[in-house]
Backbone bond lengths (Angstrom), bond angles and torsions (degrees), N, CA, C in turn:
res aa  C-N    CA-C-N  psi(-1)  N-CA   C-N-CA  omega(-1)  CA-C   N-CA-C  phi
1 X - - - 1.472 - - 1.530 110.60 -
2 X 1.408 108.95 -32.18 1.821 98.28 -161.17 1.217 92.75 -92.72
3 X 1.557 130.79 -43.30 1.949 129.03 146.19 1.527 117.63 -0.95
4 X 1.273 88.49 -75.53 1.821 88.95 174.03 1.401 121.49 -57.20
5 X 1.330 121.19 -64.83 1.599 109.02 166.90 1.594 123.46 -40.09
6 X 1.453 108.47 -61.80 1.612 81.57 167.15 1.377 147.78 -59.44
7 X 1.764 98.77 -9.90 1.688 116.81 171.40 1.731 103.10 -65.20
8 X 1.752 109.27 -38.52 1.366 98.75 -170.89 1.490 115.43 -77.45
9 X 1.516 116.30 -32.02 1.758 128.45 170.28 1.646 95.46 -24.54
10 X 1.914 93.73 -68.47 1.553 108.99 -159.20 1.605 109.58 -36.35
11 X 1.545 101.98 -53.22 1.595 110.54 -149.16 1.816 88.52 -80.19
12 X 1.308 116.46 -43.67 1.937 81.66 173.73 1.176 117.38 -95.87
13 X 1.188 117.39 48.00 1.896 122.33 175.52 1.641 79.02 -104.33
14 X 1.403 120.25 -57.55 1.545 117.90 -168.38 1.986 111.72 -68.34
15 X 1.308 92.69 -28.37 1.818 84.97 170.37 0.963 127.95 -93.57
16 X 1.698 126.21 -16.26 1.293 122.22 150.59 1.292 118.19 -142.90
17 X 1.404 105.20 116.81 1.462 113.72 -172.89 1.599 117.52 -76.88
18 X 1.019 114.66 -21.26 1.774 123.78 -178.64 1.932 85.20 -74.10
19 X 1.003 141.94 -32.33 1.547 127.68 179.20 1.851 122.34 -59.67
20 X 1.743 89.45 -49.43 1.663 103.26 168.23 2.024 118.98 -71.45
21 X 1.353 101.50 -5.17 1.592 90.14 -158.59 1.668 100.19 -97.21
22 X 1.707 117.31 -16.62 1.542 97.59 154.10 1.340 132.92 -76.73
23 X 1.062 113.56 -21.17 1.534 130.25 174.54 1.670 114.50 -49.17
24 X 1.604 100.60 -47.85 1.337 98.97 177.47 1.576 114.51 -86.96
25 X 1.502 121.70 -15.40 1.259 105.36 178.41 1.828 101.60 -81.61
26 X 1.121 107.34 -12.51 1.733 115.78 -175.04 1.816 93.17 -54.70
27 X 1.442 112.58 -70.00 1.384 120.04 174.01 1.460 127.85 -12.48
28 X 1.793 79.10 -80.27 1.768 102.90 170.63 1.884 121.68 -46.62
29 X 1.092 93.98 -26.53 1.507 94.96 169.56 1.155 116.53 -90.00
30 X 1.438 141.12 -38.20 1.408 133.30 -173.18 1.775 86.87 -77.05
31 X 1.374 141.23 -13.49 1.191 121.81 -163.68 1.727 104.48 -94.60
32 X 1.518 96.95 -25.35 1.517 87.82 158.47 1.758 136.71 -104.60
33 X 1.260 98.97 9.94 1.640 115.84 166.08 1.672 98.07 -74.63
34 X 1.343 110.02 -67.43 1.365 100.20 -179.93 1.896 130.07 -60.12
35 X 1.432 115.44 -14.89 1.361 131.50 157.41 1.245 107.52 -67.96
36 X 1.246 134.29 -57.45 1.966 138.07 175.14 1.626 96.37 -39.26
37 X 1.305 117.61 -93.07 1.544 148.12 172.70 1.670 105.14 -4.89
38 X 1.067 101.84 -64.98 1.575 115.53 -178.77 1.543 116.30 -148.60
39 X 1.332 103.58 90.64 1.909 110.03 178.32 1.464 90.58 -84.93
40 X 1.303 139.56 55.14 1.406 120.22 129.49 1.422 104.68 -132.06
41 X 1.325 131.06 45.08 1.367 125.66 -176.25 1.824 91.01 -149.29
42 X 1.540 120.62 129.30 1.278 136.86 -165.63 1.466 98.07 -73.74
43 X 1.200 115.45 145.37 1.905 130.08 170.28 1.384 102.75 -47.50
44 X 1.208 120.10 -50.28 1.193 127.20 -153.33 1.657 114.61 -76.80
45 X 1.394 127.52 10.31 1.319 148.56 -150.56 1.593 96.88 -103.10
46 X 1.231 122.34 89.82 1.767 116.11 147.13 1.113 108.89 10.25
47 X 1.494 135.78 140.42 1.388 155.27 -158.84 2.136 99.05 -98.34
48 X 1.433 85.13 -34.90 1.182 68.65 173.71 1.638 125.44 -136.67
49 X 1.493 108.40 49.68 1.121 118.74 134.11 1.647 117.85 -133.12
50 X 1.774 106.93 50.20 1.670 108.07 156.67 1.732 94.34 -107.78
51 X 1.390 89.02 117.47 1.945 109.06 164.84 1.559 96.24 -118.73
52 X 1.453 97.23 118.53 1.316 107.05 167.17 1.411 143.54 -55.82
53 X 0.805 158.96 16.70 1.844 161.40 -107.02 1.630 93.31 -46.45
54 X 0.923 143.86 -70.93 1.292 156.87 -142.66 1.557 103.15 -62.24
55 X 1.647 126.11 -51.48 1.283 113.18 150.69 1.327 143.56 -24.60
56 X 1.701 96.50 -39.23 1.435 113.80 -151.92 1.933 97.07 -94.26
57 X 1.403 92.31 -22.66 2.172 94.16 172.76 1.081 71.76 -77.40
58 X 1.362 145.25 -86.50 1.456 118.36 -116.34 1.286 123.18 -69.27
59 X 0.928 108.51 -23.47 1.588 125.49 165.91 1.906 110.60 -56.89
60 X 1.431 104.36 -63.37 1.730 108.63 157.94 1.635 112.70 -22.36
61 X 1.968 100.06 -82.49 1.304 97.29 -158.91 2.078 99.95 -70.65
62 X 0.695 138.91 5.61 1.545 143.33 153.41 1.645 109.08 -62.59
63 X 0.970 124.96 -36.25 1.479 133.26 -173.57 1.211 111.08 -82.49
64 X 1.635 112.77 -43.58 1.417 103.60 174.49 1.141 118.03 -116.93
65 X 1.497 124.50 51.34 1.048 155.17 158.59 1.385 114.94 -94.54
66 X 1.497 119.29 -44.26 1.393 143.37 160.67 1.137 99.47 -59.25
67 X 1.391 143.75 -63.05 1.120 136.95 -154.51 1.725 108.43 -83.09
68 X 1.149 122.11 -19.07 1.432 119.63 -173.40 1.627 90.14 -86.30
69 X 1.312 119.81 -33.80 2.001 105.71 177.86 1.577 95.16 -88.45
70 X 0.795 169.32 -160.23 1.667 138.42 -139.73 1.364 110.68 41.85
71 X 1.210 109.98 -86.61 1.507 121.01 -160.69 1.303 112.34 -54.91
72 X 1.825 127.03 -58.84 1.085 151.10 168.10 1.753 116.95 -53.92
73 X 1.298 108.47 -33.12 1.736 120.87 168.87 1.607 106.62 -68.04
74 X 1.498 129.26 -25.25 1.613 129.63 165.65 1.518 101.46 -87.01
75 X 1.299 112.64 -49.54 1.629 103.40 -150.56 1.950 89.59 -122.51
76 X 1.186 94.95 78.50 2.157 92.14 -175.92 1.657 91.61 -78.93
77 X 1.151 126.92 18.80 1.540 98.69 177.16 1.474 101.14 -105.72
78 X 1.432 122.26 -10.31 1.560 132.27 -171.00 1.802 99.13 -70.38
79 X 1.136 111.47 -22.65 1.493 128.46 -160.95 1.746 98.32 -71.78
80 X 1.349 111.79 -50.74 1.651 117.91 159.47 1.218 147.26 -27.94
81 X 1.635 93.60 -43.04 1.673 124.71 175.12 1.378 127.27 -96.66
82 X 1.921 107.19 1.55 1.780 102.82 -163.42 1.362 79.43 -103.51
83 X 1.662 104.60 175.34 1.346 120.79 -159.29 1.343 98.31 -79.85
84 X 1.526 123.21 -10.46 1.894 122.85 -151.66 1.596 85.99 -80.19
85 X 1.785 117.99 -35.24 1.414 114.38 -149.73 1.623 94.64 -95.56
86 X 1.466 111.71 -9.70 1.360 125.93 175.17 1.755 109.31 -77.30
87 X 1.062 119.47 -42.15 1.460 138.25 163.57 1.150 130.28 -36.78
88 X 1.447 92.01 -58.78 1.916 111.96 -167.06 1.863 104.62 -119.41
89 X 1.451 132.70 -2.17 1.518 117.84 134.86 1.488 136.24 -124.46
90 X 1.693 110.92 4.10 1.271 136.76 -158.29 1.404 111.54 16.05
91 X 1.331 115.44 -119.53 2.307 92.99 -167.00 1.449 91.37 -88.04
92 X 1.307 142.66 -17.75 1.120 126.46 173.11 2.171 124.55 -51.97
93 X 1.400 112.23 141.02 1.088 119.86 -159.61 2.018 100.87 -73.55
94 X 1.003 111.90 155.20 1.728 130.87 -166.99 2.162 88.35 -41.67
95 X 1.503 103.87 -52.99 1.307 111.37 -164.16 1.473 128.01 -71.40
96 X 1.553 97.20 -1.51 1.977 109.85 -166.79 1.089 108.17 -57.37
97 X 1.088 142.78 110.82 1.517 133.18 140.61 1.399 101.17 112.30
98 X 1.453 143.65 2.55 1.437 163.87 110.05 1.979 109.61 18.34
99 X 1.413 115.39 84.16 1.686 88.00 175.29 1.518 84.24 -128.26
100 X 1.713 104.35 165.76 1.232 119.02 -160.84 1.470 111.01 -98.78
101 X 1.192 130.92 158.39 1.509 115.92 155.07 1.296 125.90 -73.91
102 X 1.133 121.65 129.64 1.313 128.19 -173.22 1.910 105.98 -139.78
103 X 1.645 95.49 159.62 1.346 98.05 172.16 1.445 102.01 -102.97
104 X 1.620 115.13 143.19 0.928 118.69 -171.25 1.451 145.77 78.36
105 X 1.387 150.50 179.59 1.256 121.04 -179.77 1.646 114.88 -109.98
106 X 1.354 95.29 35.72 1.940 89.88 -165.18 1.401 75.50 -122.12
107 X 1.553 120.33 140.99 1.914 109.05 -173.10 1.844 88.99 -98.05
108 X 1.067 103.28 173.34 1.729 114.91 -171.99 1.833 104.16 -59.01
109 X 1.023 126.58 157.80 1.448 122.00 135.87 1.367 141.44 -69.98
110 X 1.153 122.49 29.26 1.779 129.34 -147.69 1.834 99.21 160.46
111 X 1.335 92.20 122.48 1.523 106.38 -177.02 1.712 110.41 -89.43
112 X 1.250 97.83 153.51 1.650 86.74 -170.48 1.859 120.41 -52.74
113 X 1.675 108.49 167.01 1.564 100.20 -170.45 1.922 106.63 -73.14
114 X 1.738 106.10 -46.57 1.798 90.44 146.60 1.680 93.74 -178.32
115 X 1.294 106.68 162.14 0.979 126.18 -167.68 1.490 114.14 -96.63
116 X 0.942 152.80 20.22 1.464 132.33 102.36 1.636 129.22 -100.23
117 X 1.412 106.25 147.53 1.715 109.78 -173.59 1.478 83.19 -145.94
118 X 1.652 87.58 107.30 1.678 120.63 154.13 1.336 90.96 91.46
119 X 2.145 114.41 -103.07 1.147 117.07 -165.32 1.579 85.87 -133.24
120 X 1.304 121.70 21.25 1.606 111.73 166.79 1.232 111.92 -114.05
121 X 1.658 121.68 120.49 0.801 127.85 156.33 1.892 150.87 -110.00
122 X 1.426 113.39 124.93 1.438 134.72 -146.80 1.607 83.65 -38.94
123 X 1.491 108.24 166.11 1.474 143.83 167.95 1.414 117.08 -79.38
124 X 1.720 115.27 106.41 1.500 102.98 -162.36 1.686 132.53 86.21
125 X 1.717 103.38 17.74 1.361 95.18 -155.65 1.988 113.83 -62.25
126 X 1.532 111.86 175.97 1.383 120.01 165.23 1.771 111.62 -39.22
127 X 1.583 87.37 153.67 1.466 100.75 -164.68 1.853 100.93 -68.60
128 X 1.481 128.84 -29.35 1.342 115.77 146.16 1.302 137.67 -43.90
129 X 1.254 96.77 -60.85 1.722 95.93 -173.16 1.828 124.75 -72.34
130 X 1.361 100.23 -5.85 1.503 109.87 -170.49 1.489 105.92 -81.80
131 X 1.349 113.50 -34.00 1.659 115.88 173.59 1.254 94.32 -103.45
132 X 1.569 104.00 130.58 1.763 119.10 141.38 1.030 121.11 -48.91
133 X 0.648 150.48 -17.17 1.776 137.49 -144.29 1.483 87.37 -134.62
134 X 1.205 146.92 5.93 1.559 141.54 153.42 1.513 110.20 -92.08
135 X 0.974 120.57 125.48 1.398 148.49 -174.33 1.512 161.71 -141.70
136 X 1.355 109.52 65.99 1.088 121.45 -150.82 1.056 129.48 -28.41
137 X 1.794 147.08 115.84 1.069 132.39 -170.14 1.955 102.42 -151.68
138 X 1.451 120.70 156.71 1.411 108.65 -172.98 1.770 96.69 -83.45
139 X 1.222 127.02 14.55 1.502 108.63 -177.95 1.608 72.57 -114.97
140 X 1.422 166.84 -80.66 0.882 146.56 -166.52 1.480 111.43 17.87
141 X 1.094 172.10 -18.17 1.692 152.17 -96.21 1.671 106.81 -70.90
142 X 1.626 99.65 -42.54 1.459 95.55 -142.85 2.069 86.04 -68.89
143 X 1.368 107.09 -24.79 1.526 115.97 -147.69 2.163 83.26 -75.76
144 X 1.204 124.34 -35.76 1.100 121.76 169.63 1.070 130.00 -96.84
145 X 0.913 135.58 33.88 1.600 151.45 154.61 1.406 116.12 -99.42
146 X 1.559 111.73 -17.99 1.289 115.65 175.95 1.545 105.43 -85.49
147 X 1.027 137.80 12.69 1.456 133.32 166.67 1.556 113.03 -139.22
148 X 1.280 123.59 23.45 1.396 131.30 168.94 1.692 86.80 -114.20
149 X 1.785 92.56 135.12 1.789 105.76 175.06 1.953 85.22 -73.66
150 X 1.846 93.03 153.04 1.587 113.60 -177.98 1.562 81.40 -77.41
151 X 1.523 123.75 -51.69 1.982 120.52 -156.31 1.869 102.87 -62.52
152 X 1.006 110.72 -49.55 1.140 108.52 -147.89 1.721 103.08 -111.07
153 X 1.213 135.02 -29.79 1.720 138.84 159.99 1.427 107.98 116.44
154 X 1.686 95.20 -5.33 2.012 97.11 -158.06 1.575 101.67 -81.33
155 X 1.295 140.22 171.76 1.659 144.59 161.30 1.545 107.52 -72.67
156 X 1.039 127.69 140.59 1.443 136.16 -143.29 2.033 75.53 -109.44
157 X 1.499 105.34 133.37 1.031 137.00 167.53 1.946 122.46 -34.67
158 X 0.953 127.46 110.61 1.291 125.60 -161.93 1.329 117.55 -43.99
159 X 1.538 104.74 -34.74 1.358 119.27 -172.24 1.584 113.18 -76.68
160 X 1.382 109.85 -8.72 1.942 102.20 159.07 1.568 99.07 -102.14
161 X 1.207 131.00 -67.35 1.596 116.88 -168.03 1.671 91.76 -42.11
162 X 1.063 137.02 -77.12 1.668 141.92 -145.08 1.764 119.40 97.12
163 X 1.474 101.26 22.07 1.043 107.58 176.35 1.876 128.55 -67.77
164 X 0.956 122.38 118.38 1.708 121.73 -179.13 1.718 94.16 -26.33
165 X 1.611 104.33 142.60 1.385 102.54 157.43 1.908 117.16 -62.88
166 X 1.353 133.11 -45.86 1.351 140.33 159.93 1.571 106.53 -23.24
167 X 1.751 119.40 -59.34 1.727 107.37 172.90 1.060 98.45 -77.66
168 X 1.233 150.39 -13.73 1.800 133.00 -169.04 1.663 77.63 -70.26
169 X 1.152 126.88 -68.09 1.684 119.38 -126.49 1.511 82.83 -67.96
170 X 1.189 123.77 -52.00 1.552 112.62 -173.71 1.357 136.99 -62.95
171 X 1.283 102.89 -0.82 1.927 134.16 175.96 1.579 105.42 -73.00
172 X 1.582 97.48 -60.07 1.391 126.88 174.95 1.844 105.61 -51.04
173 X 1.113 110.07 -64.49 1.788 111.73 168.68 1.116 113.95 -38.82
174 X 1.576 100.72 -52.09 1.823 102.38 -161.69 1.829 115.34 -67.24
175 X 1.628 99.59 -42.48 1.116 110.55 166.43 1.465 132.33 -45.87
176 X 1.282 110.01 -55.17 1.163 125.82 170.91 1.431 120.03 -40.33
177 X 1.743 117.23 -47.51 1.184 141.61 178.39 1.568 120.44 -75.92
178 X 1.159 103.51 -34.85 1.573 118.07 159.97 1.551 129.55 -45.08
179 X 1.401 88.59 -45.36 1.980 130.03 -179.42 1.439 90.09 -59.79
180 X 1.712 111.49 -79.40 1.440 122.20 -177.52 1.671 125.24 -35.36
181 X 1.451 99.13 -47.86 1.335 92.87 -173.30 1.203 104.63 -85.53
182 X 1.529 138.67 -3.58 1.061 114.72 -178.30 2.320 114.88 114.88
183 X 1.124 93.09 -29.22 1.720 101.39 152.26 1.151 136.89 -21.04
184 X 1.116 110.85 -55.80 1.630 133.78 -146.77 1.632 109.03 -157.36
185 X 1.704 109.88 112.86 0.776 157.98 -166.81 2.307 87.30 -60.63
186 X 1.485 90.07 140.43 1.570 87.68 177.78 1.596 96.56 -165.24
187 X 1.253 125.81 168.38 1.759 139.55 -165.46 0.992 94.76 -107.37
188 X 0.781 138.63 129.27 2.007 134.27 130.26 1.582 117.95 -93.89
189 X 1.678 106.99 117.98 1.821 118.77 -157.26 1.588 89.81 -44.22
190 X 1.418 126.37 160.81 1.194 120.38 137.58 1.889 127.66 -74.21
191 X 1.167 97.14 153.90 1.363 82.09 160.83 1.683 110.31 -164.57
192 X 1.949 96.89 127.44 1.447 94.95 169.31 1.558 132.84 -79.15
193 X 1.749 92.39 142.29 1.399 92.83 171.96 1.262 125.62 -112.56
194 X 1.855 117.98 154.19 0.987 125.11 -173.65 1.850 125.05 -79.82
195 X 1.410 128.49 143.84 2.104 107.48 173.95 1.145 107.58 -52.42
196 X 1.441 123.11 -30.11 1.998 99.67 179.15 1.351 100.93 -69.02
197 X 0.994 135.73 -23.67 1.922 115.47 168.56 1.391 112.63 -26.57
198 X 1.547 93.81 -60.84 1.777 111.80 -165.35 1.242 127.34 -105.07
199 X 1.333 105.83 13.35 1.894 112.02 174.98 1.845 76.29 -92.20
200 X 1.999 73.78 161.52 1.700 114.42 -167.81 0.948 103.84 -106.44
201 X 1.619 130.49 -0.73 1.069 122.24 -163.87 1.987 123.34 -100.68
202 X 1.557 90.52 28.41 1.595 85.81 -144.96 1.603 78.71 -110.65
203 X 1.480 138.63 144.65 1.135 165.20 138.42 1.301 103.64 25.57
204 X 1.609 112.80 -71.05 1.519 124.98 -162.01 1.594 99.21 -88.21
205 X 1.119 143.85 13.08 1.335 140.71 153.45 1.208 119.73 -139.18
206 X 1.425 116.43 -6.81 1.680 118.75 157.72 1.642 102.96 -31.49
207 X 1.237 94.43 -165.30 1.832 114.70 -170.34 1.887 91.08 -119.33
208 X 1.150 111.79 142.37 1.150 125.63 -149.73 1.971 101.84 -110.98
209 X 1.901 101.45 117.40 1.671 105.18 -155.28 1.890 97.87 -72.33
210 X 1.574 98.27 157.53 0.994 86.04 170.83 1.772 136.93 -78.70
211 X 1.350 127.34 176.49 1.147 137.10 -177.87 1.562 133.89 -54.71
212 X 1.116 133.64 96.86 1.822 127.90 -143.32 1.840 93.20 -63.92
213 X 1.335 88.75 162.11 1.864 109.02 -175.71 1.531 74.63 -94.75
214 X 1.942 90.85 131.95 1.409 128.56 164.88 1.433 131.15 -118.19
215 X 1.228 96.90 119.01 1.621 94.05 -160.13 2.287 97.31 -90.14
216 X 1.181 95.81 169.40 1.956 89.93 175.95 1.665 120.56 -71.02
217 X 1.141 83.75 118.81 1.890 106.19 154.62 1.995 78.57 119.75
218 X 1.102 141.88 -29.81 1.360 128.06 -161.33 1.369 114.87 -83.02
219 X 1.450 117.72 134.66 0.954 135.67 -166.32 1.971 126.67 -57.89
220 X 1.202 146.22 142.65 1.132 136.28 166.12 2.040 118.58 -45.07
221 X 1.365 108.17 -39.56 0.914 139.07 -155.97 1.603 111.92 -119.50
222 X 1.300 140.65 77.30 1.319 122.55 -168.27 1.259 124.94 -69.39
223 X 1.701 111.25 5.38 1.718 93.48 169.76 1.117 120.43 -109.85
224 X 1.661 94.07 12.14 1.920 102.86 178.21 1.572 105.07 -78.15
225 X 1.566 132.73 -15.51 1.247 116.34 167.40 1.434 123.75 -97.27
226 X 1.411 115.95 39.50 1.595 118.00 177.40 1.325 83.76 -136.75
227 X 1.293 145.10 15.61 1.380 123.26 151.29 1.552 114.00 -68.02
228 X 1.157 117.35 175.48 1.820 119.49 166.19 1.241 99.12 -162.85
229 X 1.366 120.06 111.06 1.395 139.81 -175.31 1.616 113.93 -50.72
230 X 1.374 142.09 141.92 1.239 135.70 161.86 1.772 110.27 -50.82
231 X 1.334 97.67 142.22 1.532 112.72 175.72 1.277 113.37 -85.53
232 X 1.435 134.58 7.81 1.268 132.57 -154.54 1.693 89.18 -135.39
233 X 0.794 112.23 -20.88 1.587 118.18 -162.29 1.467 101.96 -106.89
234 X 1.716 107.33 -34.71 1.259 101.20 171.50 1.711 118.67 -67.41
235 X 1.144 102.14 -12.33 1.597 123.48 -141.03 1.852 96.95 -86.29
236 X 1.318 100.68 -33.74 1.783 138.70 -166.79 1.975 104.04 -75.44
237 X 1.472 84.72 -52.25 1.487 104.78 -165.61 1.866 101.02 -60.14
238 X 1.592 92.84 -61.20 1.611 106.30 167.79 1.320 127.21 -29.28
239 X 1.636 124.77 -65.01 1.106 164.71 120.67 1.455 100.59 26.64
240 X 1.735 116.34 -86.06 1.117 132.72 -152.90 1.663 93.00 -88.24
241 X 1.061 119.93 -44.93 1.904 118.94 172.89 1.654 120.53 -65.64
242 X 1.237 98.54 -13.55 1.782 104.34 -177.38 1.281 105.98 -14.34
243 X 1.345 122.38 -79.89 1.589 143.12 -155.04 1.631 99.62 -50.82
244 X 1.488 113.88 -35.01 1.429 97.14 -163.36 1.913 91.51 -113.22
245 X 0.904 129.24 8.92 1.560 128.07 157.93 1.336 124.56 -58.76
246 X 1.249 138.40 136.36 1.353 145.72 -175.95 1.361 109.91 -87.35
């Protein structure tokens, strides 16, 4: 029985050859899908005992890829200290060596407003937004200290880090909050003061004289009765109030 079928394969492989010639490119392709997929496992391997390994990492390092933004999304300051962030900026700060795309050779004055909107994200983005695992937060310290000058205490200008204005403003928050709680170290100017600060004796905090005896028709003020109002102005005032005058 199975003789004969392959007698019949034979006889229309020889009467029509356009019937056999997808068949074999059909082959040739699953023989190099399964060569792509896994080049250390032979063509010639049963369909179903080729298990790929290489799927099966990527899937791994995908998992704990997830799990390190997890981890780093509670605790973003741990992100500072692992070897990955040790790897990819060593003591140099997130922003070192950071240049932007620009047209032309004069770079912008003003860094973009931010580099992702929605689920698109710009070409080249800021030295924040390009790594996940950086994350602005006021316990962050070490991650904000890298953009406060050591001389002077102020946040270093967007236009050298290249940071999106969107992370500036939230740098600026975080900082601020850092300050507040107690984080981050800050000056308050001195300033000396003089005893006229604090003498009592001066006009506007003296003790206040009493009120002069007023006899009728005389004024609080004695030079408020040697004024004499304009007649023309009074004349205006009248004029425009008519309706509500008695």
């Amino acid at each position: 029985m199975a003789a004969s079928f392959q007698g019949i394969a034979k006889l229309l492989g020889r009467l029509s050859p356009s019937f056999s010639h997808p068949l074999r490119q059909y082959r040739s392709c699953l023989q190099r899908l399964r060569v792509g997929c896994c080049p250390g496992l032979s063509p010639f391997v049963p369909p179903s005992h080729s298990f790929c390994k290489a799927l099966s990492l990527q899937d791994e390092n995908a998992t704990q890829a997830t799990e390190a933004l997890l981890r780093y999304k509670e605790r973003p300051w741990d992100y500072l200290e692992s070897e990955e962030y040790i790897e990819r900026y060593g003591t140099n700060p997130v922003w070192e060596g950071y240049r932007r795309n620009h047209k032309g050779g004069i770079p912008p004055q003003k860094t973009r407003k931010t580099c992702i909107r929605g689920d698109k994200i710009c070409g080249n983005p800021c030295p924040v937004c390009r790594d996940p695992n950086i994350i602005i937060h006021y316990q962050n310290v070490k991650l904000l200290q890298q953009f406060i000058s050591p001389h002077t205490g102020m946040v270093y200008d967007p236009t050298r880090t290249g940071v999106c204005m969107k992370r500036q403003k939230k740098l600026h928050e975080a900082i601020d909050t850092a300050k507040d709680h107690g984080f981050l170290p800050f000056q308050i100017p001195y300033v000396e003061f003089s005893g006229e600060d604090y003498s009592n004796s001066h006009d506007a905090v003296g003790s206040t004289s009493p009120p002069q005896s007023l006899t009728s028709g005389e004024t609080w003020y004695k030079w408020y009765s040697e004024i004499t109002p304009d007649e023309k102005e009074v004349a205006k005032v009248k004029k425009t109030y008519k309706a509500y005058l008695k």
